[in-house]
C-alpha positions, -999 to +999 in steps of 0.1 A: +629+634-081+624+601-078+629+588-044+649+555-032+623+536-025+607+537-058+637+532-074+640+497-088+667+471-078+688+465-111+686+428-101+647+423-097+621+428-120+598+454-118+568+446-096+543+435-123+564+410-136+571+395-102+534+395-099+527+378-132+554+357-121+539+346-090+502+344-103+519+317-132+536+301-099+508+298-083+484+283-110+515+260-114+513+250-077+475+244-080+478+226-113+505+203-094+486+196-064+453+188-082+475+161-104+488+146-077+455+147-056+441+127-083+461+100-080+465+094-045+487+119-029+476+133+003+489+174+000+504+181+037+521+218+028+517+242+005+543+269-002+567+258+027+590+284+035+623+278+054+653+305+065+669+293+032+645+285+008+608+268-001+593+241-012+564+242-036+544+208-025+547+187+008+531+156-001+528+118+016+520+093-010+520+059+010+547+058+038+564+080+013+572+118+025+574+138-014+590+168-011+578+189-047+595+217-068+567+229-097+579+246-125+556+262-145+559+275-183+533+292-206+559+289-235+595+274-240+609+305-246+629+299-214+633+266-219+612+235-211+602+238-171+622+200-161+655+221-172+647+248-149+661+229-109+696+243-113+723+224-086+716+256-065+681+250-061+685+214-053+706+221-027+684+246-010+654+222-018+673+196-001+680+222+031+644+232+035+634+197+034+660+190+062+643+219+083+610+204+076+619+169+087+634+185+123+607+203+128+579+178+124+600+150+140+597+129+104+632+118+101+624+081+102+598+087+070+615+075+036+614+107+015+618+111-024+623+143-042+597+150-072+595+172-099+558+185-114+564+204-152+534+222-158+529+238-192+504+263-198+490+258-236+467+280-257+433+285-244+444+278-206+450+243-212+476+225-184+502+200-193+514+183-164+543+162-164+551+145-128+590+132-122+592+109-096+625+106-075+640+135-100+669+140-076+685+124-048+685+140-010+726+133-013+734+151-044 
């Protein structure tokens, strides 16, 4: 008998994809805020988590404020990472980053939205592809 707690949800994966999901994420994330690192970002948040939703990077890149979404592929199978920031995840970008400005009192810093691609190629080598201004806070 199997009981309800080991039962798996119908609309998440099971737990070692969501781990391998997370552990590609995460090298993603790192990938991202290495590239931007190296060319004169200062990384301020990593893994920012609001009431409704996250943002991968918080970055300040002059008097710039860079709020980052990292999408991370090891193939194309499910299509090339820059396709992946659906309308919905824009919008709860774009909330997080409200929450973020309120809470920190930044709401007189100019702000951009930025998208890092990372793709993962044979023998472990990263790709990164870096989108500035990808999408617009008023979208």
């Amino acid at each position: 008998m199997t009981k309800s707690s080991d039962a798996v949800s119908p609309s998440r994966p099971p737990a070692d994809r969501r781990d391998v999901r997370r552990r590609l994420g995460n090298r993603g994330e790192e990938a991202a805020a290495r590239y931007l690192a190296g060319r004169g970002f200062r990384i301020l948040e990593r893994g920012y988590r609001a009431r409704c939703g996250e943002i991968d990077l918080i970055a300040r890149e002059g008097e710039d404020l860079v709020f980052v979404e990292v999408k991370t592929r090891h193939s194309l199978r499910c299509g090339d990472p820059l396709e992946a920031v659906t309308e919905t995840k824009r919008r709860r970008i774009l909330r997080a980053a409200s929450l973020y400005l309120q809470s920190t009192g930044s709401w007189d810093s100019p702000c951009r939205f930025d998208l890092v691609a990372v793709r993962l190629g044979p023998g472990g080598a990263e790709e990164v592809e870096h989108v500035r201004a990808a999408f617009q806070g008023d979208s």
